[in-house]
C-alpha positions as CSV (number, residue, x, y, z in Angstrom):
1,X,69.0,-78.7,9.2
2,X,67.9,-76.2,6.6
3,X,66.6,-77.2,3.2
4,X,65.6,-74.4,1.0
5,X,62.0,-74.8,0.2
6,X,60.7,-77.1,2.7
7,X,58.3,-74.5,3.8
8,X,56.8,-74.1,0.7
9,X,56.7,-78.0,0.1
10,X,54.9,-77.7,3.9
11,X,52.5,-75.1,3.0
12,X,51.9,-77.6,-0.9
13,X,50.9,-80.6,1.0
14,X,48.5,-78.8,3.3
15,X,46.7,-77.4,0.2
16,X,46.3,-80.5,-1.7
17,X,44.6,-81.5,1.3
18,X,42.6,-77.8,1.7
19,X,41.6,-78.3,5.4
20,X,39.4,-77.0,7.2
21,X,40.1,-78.3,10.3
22,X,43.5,-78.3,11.7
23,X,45.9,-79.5,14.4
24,X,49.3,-78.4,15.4
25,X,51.5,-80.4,17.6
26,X,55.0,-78.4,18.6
27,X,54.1,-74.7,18.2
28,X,57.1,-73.6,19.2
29,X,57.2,-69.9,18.3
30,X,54.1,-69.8,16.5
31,X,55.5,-68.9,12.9
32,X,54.1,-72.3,10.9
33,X,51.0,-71.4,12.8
34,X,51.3,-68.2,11.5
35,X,51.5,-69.6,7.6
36,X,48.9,-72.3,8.3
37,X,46.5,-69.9,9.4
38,X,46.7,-67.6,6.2
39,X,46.6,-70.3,4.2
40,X,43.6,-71.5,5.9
41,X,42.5,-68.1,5.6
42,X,43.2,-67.4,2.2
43,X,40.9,-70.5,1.3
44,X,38.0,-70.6,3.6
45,X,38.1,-66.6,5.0
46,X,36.8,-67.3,8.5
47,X,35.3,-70.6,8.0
48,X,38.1,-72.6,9.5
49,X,39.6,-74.0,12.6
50,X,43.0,-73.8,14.0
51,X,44.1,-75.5,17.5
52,X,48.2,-76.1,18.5
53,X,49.1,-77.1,21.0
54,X,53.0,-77.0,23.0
55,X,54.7,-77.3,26.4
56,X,55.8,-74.2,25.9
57,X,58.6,-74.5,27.9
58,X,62.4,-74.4,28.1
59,X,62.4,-76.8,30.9
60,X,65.8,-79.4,30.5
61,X,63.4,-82.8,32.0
62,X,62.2,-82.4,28.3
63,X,65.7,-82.5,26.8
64,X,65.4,-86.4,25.4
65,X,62.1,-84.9,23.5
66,X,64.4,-82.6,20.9
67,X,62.9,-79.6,22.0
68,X,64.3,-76.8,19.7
69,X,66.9,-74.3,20.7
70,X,65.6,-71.2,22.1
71,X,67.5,-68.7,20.8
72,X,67.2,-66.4,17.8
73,X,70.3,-66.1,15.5
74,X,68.9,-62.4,14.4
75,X,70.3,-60.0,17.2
76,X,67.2,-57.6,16.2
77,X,64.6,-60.1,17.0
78,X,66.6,-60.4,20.2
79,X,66.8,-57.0,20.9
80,X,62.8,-56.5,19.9
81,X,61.4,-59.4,22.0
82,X,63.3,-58.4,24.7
83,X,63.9,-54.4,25.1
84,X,60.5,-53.8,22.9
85,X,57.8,-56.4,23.5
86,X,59.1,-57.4,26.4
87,X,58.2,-60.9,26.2
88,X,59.7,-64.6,25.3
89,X,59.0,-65.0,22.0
90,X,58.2,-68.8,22.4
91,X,55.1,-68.5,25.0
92,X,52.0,-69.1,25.1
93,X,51.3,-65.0,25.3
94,X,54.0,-64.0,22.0
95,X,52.5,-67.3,19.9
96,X,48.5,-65.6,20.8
97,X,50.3,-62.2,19.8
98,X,51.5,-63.5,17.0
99,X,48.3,-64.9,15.8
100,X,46.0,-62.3,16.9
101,X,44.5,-62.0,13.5
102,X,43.1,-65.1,13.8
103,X,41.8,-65.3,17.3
104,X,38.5,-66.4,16.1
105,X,39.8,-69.1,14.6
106,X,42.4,-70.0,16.8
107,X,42.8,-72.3,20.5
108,X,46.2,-72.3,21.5
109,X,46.8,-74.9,24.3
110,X,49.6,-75.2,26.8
111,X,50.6,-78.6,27.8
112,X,52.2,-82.1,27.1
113,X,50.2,-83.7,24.1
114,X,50.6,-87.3,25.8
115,X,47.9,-85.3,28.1
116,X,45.9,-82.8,26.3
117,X,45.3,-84.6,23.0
118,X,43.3,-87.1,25.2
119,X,41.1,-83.9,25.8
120,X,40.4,-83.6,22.2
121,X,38.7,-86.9,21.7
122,X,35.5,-85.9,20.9
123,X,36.9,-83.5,17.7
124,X,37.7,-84.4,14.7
125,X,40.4,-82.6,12.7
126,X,41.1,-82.7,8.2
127,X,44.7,-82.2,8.9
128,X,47.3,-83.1,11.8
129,X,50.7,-81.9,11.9
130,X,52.7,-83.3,14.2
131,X,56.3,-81.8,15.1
132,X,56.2,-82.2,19.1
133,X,58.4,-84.6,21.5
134,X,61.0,-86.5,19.3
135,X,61.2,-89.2,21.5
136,X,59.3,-92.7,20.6
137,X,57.3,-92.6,23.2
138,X,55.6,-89.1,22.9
139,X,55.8,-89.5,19.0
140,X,53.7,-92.9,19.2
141,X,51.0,-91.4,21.8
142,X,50.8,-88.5,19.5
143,X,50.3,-90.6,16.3
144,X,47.9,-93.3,18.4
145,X,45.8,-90.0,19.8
146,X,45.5,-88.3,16.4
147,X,44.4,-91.5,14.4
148,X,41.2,-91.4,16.6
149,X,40.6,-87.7,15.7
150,X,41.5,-87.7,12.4
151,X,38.5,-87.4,10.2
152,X,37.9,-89.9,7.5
153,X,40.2,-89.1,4.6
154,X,42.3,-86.7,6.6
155,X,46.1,-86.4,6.4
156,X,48.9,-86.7,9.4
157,X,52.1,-85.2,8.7
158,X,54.8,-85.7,11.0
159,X,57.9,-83.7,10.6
160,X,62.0,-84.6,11.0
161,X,61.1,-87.9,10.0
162,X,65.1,-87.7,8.8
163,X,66.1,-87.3,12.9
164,X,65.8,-90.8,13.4
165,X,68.4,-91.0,16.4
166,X,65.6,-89.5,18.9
167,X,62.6,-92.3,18.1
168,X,60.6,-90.1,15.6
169,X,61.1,-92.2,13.0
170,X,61.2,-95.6,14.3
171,X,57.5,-95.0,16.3
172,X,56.1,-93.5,12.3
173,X,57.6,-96.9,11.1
174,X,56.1,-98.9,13.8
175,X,52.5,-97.3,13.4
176,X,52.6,-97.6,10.4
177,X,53.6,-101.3,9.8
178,X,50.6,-101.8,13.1
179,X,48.1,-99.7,11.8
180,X,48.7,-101.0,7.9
181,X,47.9,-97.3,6.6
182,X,49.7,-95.5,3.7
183,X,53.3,-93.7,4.2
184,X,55.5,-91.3,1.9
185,X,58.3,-90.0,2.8
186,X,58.5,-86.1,1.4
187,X,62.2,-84.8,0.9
188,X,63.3,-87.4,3.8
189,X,62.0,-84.7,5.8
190,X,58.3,-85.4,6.3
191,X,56.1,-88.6,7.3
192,X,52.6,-88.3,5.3
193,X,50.2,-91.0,6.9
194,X,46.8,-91.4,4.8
195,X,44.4,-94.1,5.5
């Protein structure tokens, strides 16, 4: 669902927060990463960390997660990504592309956060945004794993807290209620979890 403005809201509760240290869950495409990292930019020049991290795949066994549709309305980016770049705009290759400004700042990783966020124990990120699997299981792994690597006084944001039939919701409400931490609900869009 569009709502006009959300991005800027997004891009507002990141610099409230000014992080220099942040995670991505559900790249997709690469274009929040994109506005995250000249943000990041814009504030700390080089002084900052990026890492995201997707499946990146189209795969249907991840169908109950709400993975996006991959498909761009706009014939020209169709027509560029295909006939021009020669690529598929939402791998791992277009989203490092896409971000090649950064690539000092940047780790992209490819693979199921219920796996690689275990990997990222020993880190400790300001901000967390989480937008990956949908479904209550993957949502409440990826919550559990980023409270440990969440840096004291850092912010999770989870997005399409308002898609509640695919378990997003119910596993922000759950940790929540278990984990007794602070929740506001941004434009029913976005979960904002603060200890």
């Amino acid at each position: 669902m569009k709502q006009p403005g959300v991005g800027d809201l997004f891009l507002d509760e990141i610099q409230k927060k000014n992080p220099k240290t942040f995670l991505e869950i559900g790249v997709f495409h690469g274009v929040t990463a994109r506005n995250i990292c000249e943000l990041l930019y814009n504030n700390h020049k080089h002084e900052f960390k990026y890492v995201g991290i997707d499946i990146f795949d189209q795969d249907s066994k991840y169908k109950n997660e709400g993975v996006p549709v991959y498909k761009f309305n706009n014939p020209l980016k169709n027509f560029y990504f295909n006939y021009i770049k020669k690529q598929n705009p939402y791998s791992l290759e277009a989203v490092n592309d896409l971000l090649v400004k950064f690539k000092n700042n940047i780790e992209i990783i490819k693979g199921n956060s219920n796996h690689v966020l275990k990997k990222l124990k020993n880190r400790n990120f300001d901000f967390i945004f989480i937008d990956g699997g949908h479904a209550y299981e993957t949502a409440m792994n990826d919550l559990l794993s980023s409270k440990e690597i969440l840096s004291p006084g850092g912010t999770i944001l989870c997005d399409d807290y308002d898609l509640w039939h695919l378990g997003a919701k119910k596993a922000v409400d759950d940790f929540v209620q278990n984990e007794r931490c602070n929740l506001s609900i941004i434009k029913e869009r976005f979960a904002k979890i603060e200890f």
